[in-house]
ZAMARGU-4260 file (C-alpha; in steps of 0.2 Angstrom, whole numbers, plus 5000, padded with zeros to 4 digits):
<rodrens>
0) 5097/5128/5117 | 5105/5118/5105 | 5117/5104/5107 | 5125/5098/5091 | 5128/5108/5072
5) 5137/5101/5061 | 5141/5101/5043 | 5151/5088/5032 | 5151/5082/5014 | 5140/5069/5008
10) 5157/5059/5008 | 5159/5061/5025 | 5171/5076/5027 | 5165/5086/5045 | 5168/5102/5037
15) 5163/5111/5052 | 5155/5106/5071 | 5149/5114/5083 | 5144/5104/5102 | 5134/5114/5119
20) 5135/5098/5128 | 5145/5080/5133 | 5130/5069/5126 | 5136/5059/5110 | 5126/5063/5098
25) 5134/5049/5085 | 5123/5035/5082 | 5109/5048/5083 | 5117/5056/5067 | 5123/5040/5059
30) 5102/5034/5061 | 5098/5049/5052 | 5110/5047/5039 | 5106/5028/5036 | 5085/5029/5037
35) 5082/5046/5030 | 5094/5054/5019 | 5103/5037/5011 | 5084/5033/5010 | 5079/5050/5000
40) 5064/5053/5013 | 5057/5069/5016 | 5054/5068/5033 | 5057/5087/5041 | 5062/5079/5062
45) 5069/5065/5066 | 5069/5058/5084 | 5081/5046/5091 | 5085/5046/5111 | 5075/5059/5118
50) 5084/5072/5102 | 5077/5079/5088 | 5088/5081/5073 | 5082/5091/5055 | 5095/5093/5042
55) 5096/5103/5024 | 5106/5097/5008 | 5114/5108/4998 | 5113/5099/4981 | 5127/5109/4971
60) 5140/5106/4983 | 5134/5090/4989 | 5133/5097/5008 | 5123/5089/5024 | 5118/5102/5038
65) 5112/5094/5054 | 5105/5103/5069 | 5101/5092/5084 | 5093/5097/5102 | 5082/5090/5117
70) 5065/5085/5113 | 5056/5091/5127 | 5062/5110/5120 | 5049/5119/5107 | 5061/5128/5097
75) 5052/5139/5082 | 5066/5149/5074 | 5077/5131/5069 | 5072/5129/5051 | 5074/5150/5048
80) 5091/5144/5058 | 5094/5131/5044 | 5091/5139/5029 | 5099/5157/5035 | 5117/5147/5041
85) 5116/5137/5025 | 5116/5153/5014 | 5129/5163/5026 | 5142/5147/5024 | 5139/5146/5007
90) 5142/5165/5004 | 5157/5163/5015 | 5167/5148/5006 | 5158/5148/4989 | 5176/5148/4980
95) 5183/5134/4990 | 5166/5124/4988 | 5168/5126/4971 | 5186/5120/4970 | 5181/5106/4981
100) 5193/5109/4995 | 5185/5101/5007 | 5203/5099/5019 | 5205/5114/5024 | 5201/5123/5041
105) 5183/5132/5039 | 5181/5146/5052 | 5164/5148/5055 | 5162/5152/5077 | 5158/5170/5074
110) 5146/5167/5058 | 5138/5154/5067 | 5134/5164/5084 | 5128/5178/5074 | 5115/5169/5066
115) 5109/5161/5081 | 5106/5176/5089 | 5095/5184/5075 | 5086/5170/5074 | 5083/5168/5094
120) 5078/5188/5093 | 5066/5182/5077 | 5059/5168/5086 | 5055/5181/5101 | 5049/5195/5092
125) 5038/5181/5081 | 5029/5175/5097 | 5022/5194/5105 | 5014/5196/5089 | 4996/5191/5089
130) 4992/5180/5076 | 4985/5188/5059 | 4968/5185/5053 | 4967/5176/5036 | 4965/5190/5022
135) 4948/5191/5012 | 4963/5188/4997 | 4964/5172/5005 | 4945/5167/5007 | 4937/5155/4996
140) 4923/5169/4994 | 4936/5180/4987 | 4936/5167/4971 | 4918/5171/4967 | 4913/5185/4956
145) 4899/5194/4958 | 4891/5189/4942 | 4889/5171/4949 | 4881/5176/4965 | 4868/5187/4956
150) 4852/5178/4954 | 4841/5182/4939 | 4823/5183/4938 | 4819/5177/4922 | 4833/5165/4921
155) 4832/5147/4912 | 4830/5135/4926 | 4831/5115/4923 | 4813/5109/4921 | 4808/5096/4929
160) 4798/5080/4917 | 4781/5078/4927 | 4777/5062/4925 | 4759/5057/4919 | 4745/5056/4931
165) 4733/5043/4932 | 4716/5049/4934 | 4705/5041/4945 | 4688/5039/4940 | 4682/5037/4959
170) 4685/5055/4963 | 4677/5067/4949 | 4685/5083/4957 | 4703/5077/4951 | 4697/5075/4933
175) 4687/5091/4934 | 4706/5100/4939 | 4713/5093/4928 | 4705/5097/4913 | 4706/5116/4922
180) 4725/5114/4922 | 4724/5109/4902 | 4713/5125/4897 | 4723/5134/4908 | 4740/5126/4897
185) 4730/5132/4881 | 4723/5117/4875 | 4709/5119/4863 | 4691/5117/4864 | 4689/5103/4852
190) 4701/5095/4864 | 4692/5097/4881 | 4677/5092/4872 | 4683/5075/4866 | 4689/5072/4884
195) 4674/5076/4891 | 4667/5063/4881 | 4677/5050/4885 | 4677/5052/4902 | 4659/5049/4904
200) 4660/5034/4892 | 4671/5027/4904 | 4659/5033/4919 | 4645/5026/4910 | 4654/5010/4911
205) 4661/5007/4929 | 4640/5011/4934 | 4637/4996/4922 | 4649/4984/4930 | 4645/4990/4947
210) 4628/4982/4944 | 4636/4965/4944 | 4633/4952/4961 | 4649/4956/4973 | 4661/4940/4973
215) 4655/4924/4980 | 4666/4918/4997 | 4682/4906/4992 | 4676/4890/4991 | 4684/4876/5002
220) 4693/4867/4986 | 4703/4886/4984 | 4710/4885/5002 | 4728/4883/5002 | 4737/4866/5001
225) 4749/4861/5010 | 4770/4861/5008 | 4775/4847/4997 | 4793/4842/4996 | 4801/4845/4980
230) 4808/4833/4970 | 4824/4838/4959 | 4829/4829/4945 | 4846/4826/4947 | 4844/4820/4966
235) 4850/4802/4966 | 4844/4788/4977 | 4852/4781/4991 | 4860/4767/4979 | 4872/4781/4973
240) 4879/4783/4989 | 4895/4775/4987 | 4899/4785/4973 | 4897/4801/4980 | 4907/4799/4994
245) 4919/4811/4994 | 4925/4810/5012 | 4939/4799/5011 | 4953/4802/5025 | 4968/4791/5020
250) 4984/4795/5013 | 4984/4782/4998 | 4964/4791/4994 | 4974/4807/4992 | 4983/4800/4978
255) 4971/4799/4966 | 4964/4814/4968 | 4983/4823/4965 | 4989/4812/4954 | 4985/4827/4941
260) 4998/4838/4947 | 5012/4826/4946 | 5020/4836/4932 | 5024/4851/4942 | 5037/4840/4955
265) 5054/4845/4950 | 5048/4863/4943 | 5054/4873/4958 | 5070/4864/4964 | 5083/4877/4968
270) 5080/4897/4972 | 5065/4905/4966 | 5063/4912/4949 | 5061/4931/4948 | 5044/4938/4942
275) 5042/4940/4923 | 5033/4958/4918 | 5029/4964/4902 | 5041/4981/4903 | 5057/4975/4899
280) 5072/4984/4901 | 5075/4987/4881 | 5057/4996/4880 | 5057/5005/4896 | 5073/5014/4887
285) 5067/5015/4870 | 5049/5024/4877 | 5060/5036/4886 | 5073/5037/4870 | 5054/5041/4862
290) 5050/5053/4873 | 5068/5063/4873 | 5067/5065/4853 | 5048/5070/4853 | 5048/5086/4841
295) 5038/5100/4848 | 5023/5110/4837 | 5028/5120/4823 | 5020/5136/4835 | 5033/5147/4838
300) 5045/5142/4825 | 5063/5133/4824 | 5067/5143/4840 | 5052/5134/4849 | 5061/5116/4852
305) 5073/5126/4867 | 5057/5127/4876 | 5055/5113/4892 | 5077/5114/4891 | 5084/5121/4908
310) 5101/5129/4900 | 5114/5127/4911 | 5107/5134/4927 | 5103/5127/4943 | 5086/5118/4946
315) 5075/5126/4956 | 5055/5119/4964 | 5048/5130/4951 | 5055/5123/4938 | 5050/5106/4944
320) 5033/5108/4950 | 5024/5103/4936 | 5034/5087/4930 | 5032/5082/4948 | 5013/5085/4948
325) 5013/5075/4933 | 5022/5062/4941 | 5015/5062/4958 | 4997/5059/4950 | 5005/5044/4940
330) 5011/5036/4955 | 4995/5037/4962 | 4987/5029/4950 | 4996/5014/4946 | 4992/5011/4967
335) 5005/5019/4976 | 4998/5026/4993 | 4995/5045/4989 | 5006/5048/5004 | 5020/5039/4999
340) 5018/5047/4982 | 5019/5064/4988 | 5034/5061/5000 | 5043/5055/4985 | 5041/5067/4973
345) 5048/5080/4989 | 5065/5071/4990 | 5066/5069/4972 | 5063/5088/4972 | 5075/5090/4986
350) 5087/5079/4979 | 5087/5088/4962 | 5085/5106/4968 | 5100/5117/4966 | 5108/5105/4953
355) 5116/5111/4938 | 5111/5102/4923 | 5118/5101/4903 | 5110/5113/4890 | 5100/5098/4881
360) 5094/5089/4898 | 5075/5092/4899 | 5065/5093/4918 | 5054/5080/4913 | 5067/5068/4908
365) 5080/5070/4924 | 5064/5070/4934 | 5058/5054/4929 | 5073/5045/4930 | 5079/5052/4947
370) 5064/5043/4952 | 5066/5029/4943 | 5083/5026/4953 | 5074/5031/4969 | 5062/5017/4968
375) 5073/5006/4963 | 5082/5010/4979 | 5068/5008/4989 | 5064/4990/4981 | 5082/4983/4983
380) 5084/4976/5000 | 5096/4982/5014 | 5102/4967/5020 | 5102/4949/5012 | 5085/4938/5014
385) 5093/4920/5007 | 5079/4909/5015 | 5086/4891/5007 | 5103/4895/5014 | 5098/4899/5031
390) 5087/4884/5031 | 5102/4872/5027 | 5112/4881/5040 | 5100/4877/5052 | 5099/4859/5045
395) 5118/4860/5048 | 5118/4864/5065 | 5104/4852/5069 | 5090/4866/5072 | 5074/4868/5063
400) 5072/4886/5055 | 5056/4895/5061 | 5047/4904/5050 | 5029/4914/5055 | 5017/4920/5044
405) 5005/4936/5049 | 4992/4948/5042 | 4975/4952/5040 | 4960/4941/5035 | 4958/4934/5018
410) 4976/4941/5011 | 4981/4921/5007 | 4991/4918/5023 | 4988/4897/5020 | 4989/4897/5001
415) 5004/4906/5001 | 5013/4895/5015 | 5009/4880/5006 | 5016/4885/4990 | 5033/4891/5003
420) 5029/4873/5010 | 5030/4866/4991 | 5046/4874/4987 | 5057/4871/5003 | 5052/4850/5001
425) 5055/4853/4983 | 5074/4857/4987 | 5074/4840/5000 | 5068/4850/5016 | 5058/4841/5029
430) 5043/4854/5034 | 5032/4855/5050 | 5018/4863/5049 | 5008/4872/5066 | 4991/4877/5063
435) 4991/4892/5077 | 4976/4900/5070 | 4966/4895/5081 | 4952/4906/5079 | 4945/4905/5059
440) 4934/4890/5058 | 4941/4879/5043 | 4960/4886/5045 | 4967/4869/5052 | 4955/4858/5038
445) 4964/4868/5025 | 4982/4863/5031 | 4978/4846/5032 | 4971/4848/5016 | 4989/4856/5008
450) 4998/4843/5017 | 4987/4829/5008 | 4992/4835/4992 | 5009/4840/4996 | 5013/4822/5003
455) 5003/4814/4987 | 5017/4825/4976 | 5031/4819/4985 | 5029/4802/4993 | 5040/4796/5007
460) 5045/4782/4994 | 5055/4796/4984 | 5064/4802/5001 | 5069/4786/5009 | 5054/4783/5018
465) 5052/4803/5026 | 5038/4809/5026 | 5041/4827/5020 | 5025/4838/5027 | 5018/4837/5043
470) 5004/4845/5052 | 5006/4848/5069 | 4988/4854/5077 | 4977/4856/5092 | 4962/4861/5088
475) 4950/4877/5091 | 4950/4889/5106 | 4971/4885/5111 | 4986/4895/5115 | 4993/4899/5100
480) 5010/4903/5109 | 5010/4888/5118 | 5005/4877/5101 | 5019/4883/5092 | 5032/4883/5106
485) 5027/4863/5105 | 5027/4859/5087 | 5045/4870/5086 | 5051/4856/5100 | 5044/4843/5094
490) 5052/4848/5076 | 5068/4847/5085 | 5064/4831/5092 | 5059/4823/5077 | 5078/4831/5066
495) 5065/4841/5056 | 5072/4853/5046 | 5058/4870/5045 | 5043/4875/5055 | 5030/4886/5045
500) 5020/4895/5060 | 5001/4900/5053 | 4994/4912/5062 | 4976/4918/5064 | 4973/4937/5055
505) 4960/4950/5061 | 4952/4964/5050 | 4956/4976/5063 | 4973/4976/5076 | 4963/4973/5091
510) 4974/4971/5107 | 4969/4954/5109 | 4977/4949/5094 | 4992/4960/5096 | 4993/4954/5114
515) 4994/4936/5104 | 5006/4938/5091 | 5020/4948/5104 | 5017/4933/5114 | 5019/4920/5099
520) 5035/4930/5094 | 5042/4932/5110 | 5042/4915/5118 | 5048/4906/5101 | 5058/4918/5095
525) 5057/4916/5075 | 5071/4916/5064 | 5059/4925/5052 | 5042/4936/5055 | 5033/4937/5036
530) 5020/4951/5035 | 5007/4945/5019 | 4998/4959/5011 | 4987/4960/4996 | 4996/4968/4979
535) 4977/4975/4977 | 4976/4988/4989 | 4987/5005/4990 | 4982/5016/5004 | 4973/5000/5015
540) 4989/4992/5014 | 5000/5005/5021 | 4988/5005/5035 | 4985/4988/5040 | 5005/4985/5040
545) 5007/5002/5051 | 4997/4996/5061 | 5003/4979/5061 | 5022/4985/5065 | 5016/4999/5077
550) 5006/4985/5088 | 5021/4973/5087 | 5033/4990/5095 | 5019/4996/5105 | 5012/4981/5116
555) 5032/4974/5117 | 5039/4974/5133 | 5059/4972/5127 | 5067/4987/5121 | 5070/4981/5105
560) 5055/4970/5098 | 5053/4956/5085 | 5047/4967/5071 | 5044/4962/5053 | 5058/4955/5043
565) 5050/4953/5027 | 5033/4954/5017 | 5024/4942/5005 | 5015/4950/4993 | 4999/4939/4986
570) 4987/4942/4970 | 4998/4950/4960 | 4992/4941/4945 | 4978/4953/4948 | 4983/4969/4947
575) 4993/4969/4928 | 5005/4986/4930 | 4997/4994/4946 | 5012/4988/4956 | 5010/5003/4967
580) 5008/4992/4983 | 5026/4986/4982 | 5031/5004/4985 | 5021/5007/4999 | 5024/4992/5010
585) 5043/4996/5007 | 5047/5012/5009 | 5035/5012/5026 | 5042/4998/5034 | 5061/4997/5024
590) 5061/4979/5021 | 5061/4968/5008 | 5048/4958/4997 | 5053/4942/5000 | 5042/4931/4989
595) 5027/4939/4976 | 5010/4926/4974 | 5005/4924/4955 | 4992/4914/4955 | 4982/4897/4964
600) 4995/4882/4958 | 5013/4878/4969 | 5022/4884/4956 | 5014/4901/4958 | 5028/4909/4968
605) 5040/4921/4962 | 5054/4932/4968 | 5054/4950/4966 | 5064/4957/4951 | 5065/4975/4955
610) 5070/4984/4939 | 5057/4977/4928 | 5043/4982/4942 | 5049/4998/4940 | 5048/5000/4926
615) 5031/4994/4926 | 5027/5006/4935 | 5034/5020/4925 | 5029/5016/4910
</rodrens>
């Protein structure tokens, strides 16, 4: 039943191993090891060619067990298996565990088969019961008393304001009832006698009026006039024509429209700056520092400051549920997707548990800053993401680097580009732009639009006579594939040095547009794929990039498909210290942030300094 158990040190000593069959089950474990448990995921299987792998740490003595077998077998007794051979090894070598001797030879056959057979004869004996009925314990009805289902006659019930009627003096009988209901109410006779009164005033008066002659017919001066058109005071005439027009279409027009912004050339040459937020490192320590020293109530005496300290014992998920409560609501409040907050807080839990910790370390402290080091682990990147350099290898070697831009609708695919765009000519790159998106009316407009003004802030007169953005387009209703596969050769042609690929977004992945993108990626074959997501969403964001990736795997027909390589995350001059968004797009697809959108300028572009995000988010 099962192929492969094995147990080593989180340093990579194979303490013990046990193998059923000839498949190599290596990479299997070295994907486990590299995605989930480097990566502090809780994540309880883990699939990888047609096996299924789960694995427990043992925290004290820094310990991996890994089980791995087919995936087409339903085995129920493996995690009773995990956690039953975790406690027999323990028992067996708890002296050599704790004097680390990790080289010696570790007998373990006969211990091993042992457990494997209780737990096969548990699994069997568990599936001929019948499966138990849910206690009336365990019943939501159980949680009523019976002194809130008990109804009481003359209870207090909210009244209702009537609101006033108004009497029509047409129909008697409602005034008659009326004046019933108020005797009826204990108004007083004086009372009922004034209102009688009045009534037949008013009575007397609607006979009088209804003597008068019934209205004349409309007389023809009363009928309706015709529309007239309506004259606005600011209008103009058709002499100030020349003046307003505005749709000037030449490159020396575009000039002195720009010439505004002229201050901002130079400001971005070189790499990008990192992103400036409030939490610095000095205040994220002393507000933790404040935290440590916080003097407990006088309640309970001088003895009452141990409370909250763990005393040299080993953690335990009792211990820590509460901090991670706390935390876990934190997280979701500063924006984090509420399930990536929850699977945090588990490996934080299972990183911590079984950890022995110092007489004066409190729960909430060590929890806060395992977490603290998780996300930053989350937020650093796994492998470099140097964009400038790549692009003047490429120049080197007389290619243009490809970069394409994807998302949903209204995420500031185009804005964000341009500012891209503005900093890549910034640093003496020559940039093509293809306007793929095909589909939104007013997409291409809007590139040509960014390429006016770029080419207005850096004219070819300061480049020897280049002219440093170009737009290549074909209008509406065209292969977006086939337009891009055409600016990427004529870029080459031409010694360009970048292609900026904008692609069209949809509020939904429709297979039409994922059928569209696979194609774009597959027959240009990027040298970068940039997912641009909003900084304002939590949960929507983890599901539209999901989705996004998933479509991208799915509707690929290569076994190892042109996935996303890095995200753009836009608006987050929006958001002030809900930063949660960076967390979720991270840690669900494992990549990096490449650039962070701060506001409407090209200058607004930043690169993501991880620390003080997180401690933004902490704090």
């Amino acid at each position: 039943m099962i192929d492969l158990f094995t147990i080593f040190s989180k340093g990579g000593i194979v303490l013990w191993c046990f193998q059923s069959t000839s498949n190599i089950f290596t990479t299997s474990v070295n994907s486990l090891i590299q995605s989930v448990i480097l990566q502090e995921k809780t994540i309880n299987t883990f699939e990888d060619n047609g096996a299924i792998l789960q694995y427990k740490l043992d925290n004290e003595f820094d310990l991996v067990f890994i089980v791995a077998y087919q995936k087409i077998l339903q085995l129920s007794y493996v995690d009773k298996f995990l956690s039953d051979i975790h406690l027999e090894f323990r028992d067996k070598y708890k002296n050599e565990l704790s004097n680390r001797s990790f080289f010696q030879n570790f007998e373990f056959s006969k211990n091993y088969e042992y457990v494997l057979r209780k737990s096969e004869e548990w699994a069997k004996v568990q599936s001929k019961l019948p499966k138990q009925m849910r206690t009336f314990e365990e019943s939501a009805k159980s949680k009523k008393t019976v002194a809130s289902m008990i109804e009481k006659k003359n209870e207090d019930k909210p009244v209702k304001k009537e609101k006033k009627k108004e009497v029509n003096f047409v129909d008697e009988s409602l005034e008659v009832k009326e004046l019933l209901s108020n005797s009826q109410n204990g108004v007083t006779e004086d009372i009922i006698a004034v209102n009688r009164a009045k009534f037949a005033q008013k009575m007397a008066q609607k006979k009088k009026d209804g003597k008068k002659s019934p209205k004349s017919p409309k007389s023809p001066t009363q009928e309706k006039a015709g529309k007239k058109p309506r004259v606005w005071d600011l209008g103009g005439t058709t002499k100030d024509l020349q003046n307003l027009e505005r749709t000037v279409d030449r490159p020396e027009d575009a000039k002195s429209h720009y010439t505004a912004d002229t201050e901002i050339v130079g400001s971005m040459e070189g790499g990008i700056k990192d992103l400036e937020v409030e939490s610095s490192d000095e205040e994220f320590e002393e507000e933790v520092e404040r935290e440590e020293i916080k003097k407990p109530t006088s309640k309970g005496g001088m003895f009452s400051i141990f409370k909250g300290l763990v005393g040299s014992k080993n953690l335990t998920a009792s211990d820590m549920q509460p901090a991670l409560e706390k935390m876990r609501d934190h997280l979701i409040a500063k924006n984090v997707a509420s399930d990536i907050a929850v699977k945090l807080c588990d490996s934080v839990a299972t990183k911590l548990e079984g950890k022995v910790l110092g007489t004066f370390d409190s729960v909430a402290t060590i929890v806060k800053s395992t977490l603290t080091d998780s996300l930053v682990q989350i937020l650093s990147p796994n492998r470099r993401v140097d964009i400038l350099r790549d692009c003047l290898e490429s120049k080197k070697n007389g290619t243009p680097y490809v970069m394409t831009f994807c998302g949903v609708n209204g995420v500031g695919k185009s804005t964000n580009l341009s500012k891209i765009c503005f900093w890549l000519i910034e640093n003496n790159l020559q940039v093509l732009i293809a306007a793929c998106d095909t589909f939104r009316a007013g997409a291409v407009e809007q590139l040509r639009t960014h390429m006016r003004h770029l080419n207005a802030l850096h004219p070819p007169e300061r480049h020897a006579g280049r002219q440093m953005v170009q737009l290549y387009e074909k209008g509406y209703g065209k292969d977006a594939a086939g337009i891009a596969m055409e600016a990427i050769r004529y870029a080459r042609d031409c010694k360009m040095d970048v292609v900026l690929i904008d692609t069209a977004g949809r509020m939904q992945v429709s297979l039409l547009f994922t059928t569209t993108i696979k194609t774009l990626l597959k027959v240009n074959e990027p040298d970068l794929v940039l997912f641009v997501g909003e900084a304002l969403v939590g949960n929507e964001a983890v599901d539209q990039l999901v989705k996004f990736n998933q479509a991208l795997a799915d509707y690929s027909s290569t076994t190892n498909p042109h996935l996303i390589d890095g995200i753009v995350l836009t608006k987050f001059d929006t958001i002030d210290d809900k930063v949660g968004a960076a967390i979720s797009m991270t840690y669900i697809t494992g990549q990096p942030i490449v650039f962070v959108g701060t506001g409407q300028t090209y200058t607004d572009l930043k690169a993501l300094n991880v620390k003080a995000v997180v401690h933004s988010l902490m704090k």
